[in-house]
KOLZA-878506 format. One record per residue: x, y, z of N, C-alpha, C in turn; residue in one letter; residue number from 1. Coordinates in pm, 1 decimal. Layout:
<n_east=X | n_north=Y | n_up=Z | ca_east=X | ca_north=Y | ca_up=Z | c_east=X | c_north=Y | c_up=Z | residuo=A | num=NUM>
...
This chain:
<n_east=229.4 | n_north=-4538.3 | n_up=2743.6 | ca_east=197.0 | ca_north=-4423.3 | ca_up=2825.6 | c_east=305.2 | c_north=-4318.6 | c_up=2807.2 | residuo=X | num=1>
<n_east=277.8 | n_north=-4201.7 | n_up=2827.7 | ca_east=388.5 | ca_north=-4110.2 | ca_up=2809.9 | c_east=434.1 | c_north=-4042.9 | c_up=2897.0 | residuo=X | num=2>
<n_east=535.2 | n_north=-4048.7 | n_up=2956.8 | ca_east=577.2 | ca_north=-4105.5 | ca_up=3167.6 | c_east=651.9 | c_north=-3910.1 | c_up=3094.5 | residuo=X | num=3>
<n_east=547.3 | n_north=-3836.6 | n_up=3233.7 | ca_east=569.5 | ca_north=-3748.8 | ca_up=3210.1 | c_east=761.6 | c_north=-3710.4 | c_up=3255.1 | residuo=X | num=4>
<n_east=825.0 | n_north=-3592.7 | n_up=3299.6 | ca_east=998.4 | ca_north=-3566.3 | ca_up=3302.6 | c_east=960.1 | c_north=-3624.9 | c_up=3428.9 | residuo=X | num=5>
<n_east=1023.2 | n_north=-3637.4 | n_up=3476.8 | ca_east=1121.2 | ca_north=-3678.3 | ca_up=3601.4 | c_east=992.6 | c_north=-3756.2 | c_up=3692.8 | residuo=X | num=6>
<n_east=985.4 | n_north=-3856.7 | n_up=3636.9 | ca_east=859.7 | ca_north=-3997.7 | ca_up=3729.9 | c_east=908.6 | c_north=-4116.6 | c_up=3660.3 | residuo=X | num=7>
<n_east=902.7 | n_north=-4172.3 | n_up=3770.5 | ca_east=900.3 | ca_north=-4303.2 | ca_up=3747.9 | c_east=742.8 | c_north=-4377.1 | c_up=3696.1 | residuo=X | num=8>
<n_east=748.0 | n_north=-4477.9 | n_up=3594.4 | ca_east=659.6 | ca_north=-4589.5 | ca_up=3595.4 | c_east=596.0 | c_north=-4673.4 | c_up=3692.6 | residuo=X | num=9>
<n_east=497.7 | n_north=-4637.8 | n_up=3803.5 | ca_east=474.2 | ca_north=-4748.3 | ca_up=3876.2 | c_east=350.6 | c_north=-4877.3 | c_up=3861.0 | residuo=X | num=10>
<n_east=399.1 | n_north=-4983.0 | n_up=3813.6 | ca_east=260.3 | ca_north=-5023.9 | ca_up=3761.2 | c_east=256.8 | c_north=-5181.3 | c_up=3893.6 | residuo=X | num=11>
<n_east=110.1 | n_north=-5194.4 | n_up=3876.2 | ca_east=63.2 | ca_north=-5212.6 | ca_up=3989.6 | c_east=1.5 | c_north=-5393.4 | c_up=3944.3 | residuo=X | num=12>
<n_east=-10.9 | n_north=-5491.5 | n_up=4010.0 | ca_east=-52.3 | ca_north=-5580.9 | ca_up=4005.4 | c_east=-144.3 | c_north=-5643.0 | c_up=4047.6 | residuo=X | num=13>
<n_east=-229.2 | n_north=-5702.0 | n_up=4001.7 | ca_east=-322.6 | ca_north=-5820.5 | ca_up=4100.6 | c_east=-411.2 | c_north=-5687.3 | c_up=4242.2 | residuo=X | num=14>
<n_east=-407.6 | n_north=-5760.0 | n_up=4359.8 | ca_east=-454.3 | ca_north=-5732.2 | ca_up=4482.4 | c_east=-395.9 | c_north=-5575.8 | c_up=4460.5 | residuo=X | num=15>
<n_east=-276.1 | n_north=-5528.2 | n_up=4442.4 | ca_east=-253.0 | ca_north=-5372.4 | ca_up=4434.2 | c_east=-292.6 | c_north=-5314.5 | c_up=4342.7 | residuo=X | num=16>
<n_east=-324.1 | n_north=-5344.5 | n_up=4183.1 | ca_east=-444.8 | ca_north=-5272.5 | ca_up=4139.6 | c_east=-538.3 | c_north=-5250.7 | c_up=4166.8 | residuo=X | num=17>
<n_east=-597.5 | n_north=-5359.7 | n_up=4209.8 | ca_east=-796.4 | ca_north=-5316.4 | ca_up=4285.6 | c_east=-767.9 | c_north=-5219.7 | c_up=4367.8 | residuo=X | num=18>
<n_east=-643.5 | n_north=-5228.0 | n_up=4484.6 | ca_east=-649.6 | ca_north=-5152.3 | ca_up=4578.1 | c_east=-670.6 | c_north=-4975.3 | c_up=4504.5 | residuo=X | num=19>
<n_east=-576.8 | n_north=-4957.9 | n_up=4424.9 | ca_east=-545.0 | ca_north=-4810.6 | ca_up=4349.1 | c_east=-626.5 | c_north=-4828.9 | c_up=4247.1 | residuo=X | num=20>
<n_east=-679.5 | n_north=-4896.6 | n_up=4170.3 | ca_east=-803.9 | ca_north=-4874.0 | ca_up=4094.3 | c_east=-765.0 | c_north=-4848.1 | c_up=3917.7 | residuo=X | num=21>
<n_east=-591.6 | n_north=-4873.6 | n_up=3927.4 | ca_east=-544.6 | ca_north=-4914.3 | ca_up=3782.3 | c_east=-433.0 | c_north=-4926.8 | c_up=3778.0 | residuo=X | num=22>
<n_east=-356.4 | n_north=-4975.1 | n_up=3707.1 | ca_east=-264.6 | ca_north=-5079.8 | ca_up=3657.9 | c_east=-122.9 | c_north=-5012.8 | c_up=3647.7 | residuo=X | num=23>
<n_east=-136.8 | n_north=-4875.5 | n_up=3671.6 | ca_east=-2.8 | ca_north=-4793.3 | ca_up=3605.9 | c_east=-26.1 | c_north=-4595.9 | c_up=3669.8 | residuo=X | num=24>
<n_east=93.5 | n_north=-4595.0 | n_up=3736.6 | ca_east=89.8 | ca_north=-4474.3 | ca_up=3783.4 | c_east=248.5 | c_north=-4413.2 | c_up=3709.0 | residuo=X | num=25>
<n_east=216.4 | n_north=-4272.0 | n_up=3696.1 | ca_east=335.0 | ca_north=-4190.1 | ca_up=3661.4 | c_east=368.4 | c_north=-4164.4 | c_up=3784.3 | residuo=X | num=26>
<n_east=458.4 | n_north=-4173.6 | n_up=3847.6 | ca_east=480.0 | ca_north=-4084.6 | ca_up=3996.6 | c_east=582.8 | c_north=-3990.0 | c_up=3984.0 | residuo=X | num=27>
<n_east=633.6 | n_north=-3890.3 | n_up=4033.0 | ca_east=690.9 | ca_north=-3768.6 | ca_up=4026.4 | c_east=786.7 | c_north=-3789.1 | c_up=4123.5 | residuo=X | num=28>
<n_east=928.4 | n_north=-3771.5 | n_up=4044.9 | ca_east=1042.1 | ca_north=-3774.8 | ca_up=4147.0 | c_east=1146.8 | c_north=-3665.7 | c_up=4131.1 | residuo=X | num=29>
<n_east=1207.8 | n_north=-3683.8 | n_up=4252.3 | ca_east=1332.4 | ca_north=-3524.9 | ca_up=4196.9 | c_east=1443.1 | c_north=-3586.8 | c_up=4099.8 | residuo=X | num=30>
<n_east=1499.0 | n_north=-3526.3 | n_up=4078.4 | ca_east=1590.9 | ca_north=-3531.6 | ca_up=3916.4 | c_east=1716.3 | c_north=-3652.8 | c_up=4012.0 | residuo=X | num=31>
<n_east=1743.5 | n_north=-3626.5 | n_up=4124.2 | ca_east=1832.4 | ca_north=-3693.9 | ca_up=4181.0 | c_east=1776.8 | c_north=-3829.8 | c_up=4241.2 | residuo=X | num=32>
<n_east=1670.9 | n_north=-3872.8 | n_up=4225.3 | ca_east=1639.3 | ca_north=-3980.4 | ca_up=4228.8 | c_east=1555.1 | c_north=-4017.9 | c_up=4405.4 | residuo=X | num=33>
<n_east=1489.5 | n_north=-4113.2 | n_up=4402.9 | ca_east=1486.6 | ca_north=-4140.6 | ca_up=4607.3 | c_east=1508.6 | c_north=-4313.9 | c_up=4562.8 | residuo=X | num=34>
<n_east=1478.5 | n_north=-4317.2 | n_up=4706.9 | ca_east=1485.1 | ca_north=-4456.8 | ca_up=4756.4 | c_east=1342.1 | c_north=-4523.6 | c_up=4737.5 | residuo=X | num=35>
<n_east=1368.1 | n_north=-4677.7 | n_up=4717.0 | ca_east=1223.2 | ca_north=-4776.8 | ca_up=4655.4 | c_east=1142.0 | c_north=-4759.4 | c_up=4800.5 | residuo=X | num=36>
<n_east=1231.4 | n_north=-4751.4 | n_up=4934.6 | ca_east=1144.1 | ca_north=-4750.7 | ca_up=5016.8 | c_east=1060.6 | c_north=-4615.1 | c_up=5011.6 | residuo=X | num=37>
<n_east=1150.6 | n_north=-4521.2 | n_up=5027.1 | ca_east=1101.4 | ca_north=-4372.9 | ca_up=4985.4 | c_east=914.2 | c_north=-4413.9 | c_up=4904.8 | residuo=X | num=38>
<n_east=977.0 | n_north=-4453.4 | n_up=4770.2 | ca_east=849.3 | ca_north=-4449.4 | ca_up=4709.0 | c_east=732.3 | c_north=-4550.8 | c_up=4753.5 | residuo=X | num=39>
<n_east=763.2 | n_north=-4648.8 | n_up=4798.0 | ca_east=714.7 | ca_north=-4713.3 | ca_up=4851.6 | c_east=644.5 | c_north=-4663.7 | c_up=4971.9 | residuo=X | num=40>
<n_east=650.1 | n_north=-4578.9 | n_up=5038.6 | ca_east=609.4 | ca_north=-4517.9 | ca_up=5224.3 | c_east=485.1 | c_north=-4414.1 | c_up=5091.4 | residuo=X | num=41>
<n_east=557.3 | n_north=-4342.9 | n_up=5035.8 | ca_east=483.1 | ca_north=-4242.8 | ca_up=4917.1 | c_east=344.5 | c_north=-4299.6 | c_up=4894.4 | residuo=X | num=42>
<n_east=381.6 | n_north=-4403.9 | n_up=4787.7 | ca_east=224.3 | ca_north=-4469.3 | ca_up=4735.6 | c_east=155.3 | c_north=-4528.2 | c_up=4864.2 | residuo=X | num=43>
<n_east=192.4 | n_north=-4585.1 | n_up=4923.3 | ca_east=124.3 | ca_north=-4596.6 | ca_up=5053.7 | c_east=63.0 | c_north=-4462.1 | c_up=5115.8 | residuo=X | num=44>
<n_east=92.8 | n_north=-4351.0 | n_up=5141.2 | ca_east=54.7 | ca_north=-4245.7 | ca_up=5158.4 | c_east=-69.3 | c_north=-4208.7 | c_up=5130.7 | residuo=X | num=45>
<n_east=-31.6 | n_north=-4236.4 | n_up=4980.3 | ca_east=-130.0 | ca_north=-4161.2 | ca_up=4844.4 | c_east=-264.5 | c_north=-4253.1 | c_up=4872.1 | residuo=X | num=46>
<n_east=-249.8 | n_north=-4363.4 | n_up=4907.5 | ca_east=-343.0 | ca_north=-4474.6 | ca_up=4857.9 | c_east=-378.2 | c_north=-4581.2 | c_up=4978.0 | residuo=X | num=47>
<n_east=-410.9 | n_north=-4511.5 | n_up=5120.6 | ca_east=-434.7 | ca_north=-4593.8 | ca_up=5197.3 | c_east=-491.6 | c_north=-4730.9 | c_up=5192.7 | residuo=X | num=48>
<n_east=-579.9 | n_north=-4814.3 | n_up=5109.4 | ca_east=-613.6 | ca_north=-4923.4 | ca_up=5063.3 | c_east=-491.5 | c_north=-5006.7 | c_up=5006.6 | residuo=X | num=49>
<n_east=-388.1 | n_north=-4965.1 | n_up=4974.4 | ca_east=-283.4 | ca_north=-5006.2 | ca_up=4936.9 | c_east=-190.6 | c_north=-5048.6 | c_up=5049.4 | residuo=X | num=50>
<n_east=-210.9 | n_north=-4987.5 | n_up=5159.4 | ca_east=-111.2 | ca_north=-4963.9 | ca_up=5261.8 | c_east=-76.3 | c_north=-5147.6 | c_up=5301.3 | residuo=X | num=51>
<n_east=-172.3 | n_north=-5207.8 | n_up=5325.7 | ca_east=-164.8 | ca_north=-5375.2 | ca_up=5405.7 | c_east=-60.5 | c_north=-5463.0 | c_up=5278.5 | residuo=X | num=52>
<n_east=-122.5 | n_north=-5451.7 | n_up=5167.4 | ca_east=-94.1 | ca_north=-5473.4 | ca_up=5098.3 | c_east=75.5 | c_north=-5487.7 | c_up=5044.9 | residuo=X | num=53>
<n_east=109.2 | n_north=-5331.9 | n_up=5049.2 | ca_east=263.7 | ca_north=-5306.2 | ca_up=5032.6 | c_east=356.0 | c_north=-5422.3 | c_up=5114.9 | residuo=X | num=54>
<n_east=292.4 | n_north=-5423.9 | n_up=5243.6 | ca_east=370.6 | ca_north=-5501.0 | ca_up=5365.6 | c_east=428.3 | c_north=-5650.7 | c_up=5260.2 | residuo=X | num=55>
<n_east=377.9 | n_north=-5721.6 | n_up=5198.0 | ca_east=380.3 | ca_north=-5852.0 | ca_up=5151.9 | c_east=454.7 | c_north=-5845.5 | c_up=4996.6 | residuo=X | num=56>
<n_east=435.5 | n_north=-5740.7 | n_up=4957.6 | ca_east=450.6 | ca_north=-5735.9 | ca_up=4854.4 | c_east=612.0 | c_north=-5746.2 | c_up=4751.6 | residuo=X | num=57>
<n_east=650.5 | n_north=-5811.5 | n_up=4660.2 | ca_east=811.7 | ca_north=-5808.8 | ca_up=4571.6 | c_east=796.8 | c_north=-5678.5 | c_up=4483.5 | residuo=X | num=58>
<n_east=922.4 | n_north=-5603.4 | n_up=4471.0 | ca_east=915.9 | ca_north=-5481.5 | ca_up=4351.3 | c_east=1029.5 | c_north=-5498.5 | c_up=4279.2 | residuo=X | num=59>
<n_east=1012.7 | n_north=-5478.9 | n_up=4156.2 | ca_east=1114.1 | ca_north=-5540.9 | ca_up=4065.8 | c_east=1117.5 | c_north=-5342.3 | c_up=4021.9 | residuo=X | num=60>
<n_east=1267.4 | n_north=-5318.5 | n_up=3983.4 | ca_east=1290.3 | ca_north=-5211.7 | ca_up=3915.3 | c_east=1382.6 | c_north=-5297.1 | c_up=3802.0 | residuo=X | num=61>
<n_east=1323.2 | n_north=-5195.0 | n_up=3666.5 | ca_east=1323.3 | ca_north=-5239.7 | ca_up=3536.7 | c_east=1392.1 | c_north=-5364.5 | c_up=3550.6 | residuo=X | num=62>
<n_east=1284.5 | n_north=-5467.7 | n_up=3549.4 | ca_east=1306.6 | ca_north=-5587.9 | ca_up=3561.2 | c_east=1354.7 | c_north=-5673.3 | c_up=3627.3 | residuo=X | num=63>
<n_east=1420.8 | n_north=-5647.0 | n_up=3722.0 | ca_east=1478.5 | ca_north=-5724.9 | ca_up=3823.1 | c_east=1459.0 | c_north=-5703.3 | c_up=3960.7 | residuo=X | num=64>
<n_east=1441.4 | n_north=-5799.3 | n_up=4037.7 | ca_east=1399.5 | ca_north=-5763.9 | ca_up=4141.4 | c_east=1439.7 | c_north=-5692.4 | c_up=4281.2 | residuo=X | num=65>
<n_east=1421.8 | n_north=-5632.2 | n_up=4354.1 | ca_east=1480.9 | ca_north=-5580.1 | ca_up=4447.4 | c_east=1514.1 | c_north=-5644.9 | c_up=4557.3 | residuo=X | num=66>
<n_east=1619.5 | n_north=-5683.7 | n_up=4646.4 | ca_east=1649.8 | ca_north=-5707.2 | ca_up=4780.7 | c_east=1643.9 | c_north=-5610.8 | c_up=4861.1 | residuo=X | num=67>
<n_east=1684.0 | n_north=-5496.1 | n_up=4843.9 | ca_east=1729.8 | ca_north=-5354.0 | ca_up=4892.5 | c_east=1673.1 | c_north=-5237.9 | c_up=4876.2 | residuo=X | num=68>
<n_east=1563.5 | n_north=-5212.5 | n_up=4950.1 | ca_east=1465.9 | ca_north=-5115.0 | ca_up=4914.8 | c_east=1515.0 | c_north=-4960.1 | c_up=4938.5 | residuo=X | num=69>
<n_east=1693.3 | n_north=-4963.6 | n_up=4968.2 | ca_east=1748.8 | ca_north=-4865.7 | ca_up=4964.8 | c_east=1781.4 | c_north=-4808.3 | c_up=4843.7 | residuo=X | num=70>
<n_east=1763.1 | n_north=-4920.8 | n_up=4747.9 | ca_east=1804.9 | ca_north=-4906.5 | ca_up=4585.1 | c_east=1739.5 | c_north=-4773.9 | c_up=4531.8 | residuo=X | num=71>
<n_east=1879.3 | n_north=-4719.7 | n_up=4523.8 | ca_east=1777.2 | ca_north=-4544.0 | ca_up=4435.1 | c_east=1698.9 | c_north=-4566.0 | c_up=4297.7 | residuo=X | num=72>
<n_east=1574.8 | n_north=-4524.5 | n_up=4285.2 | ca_east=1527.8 | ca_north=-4529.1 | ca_up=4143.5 | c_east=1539.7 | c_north=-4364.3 | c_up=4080.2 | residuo=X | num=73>
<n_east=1548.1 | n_north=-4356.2 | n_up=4007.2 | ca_east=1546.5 | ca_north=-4228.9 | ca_up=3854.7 | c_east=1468.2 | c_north=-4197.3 | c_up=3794.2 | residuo=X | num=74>
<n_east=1422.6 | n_north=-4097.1 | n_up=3758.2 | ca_east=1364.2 | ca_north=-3997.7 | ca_up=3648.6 | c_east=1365.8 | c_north=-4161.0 | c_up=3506.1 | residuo=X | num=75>
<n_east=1277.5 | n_north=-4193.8 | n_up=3466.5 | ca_east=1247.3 | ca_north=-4293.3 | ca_up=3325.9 | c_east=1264.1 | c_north=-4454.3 | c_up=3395.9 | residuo=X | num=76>
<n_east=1282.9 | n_north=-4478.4 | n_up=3500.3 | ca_east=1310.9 | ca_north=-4617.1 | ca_up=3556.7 | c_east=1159.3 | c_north=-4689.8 | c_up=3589.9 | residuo=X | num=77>
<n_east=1094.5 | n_north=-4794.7 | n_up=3598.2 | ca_east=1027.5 | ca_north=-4837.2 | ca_up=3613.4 | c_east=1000.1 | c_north=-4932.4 | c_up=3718.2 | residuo=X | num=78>
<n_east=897.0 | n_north=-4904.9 | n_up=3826.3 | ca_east=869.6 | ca_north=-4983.4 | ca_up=3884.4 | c_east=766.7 | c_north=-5073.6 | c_up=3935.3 | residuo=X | num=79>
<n_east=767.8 | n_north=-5202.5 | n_up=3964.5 | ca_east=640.6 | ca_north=-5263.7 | ca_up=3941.4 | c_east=616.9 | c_north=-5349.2 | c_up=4082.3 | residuo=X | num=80>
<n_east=530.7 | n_north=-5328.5 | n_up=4122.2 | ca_east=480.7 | ca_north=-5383.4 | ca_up=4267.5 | c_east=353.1 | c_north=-5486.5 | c_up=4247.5 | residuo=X | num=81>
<n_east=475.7 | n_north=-5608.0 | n_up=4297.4 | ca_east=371.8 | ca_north=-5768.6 | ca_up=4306.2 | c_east=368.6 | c_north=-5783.8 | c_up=4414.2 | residuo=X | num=82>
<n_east=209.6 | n_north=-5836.2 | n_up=4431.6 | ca_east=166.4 | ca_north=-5869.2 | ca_up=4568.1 | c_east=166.7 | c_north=-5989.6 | c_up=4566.5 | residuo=X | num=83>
<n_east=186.3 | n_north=-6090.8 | n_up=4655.5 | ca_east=184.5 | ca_north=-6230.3 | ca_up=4653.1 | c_east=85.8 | c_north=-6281.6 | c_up=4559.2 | residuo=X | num=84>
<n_east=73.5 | n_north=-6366.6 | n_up=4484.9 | ca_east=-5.8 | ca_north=-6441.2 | ca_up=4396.1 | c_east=-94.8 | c_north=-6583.2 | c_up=4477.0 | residuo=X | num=85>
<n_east=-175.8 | n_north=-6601.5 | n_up=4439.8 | ca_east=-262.2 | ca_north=-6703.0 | ca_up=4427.0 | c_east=-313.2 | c_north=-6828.8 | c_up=4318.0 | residuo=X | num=86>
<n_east=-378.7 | n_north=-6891.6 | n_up=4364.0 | ca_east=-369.9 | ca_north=-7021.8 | ca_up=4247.4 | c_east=-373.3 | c_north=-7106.5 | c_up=4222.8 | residuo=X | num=87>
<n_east=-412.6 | n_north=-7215.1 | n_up=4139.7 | ca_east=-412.1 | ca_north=-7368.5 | ca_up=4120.3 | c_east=-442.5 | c_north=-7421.0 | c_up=4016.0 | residuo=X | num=88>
């Protein structure tokens, strides 16, 4: 994909894709970066079907996972929102 200037990668999993209806969002951030919760309250915003969802959900920025949803993300950083999994 070609993650337009200053957005982050948000790509979406399982139960939070159906909710948003595909797999990968560009989202638009200021050059100085926000907070995961920040973006997090955001796509919730954008995407009320998403909203229950977020509550449960792990977000890993580029690859690792978050404890601290105070963690600033950046302009080219990637983030990916897992909703609990299912299975057997």
């Amino acid at each position: 994909m070609n993650r337009p200037t200053g957005s982050v990668t948000v790509l979406l999993f399982a139960s939070a894709r159906e909710a948003v209806g595909r797999g990968e969002l560009a989202w638009p951030i200021p050059p100085g970066g926000l907070t995961a919760a920040a973006l997090v309250a955001a796509i919730g915003a954008k995407f009320p079907r998403l909203r229950p969802t977020l509550a449960t959900c792990r977000f890993v920025r580029n690859g690792g996972y978050l404890d601290d949803l105070e963690t600033r993300l950046r302009p080219g950083d990637e983030f990916a929102v897992h909703p609990p999994y299912g299975g057997g």
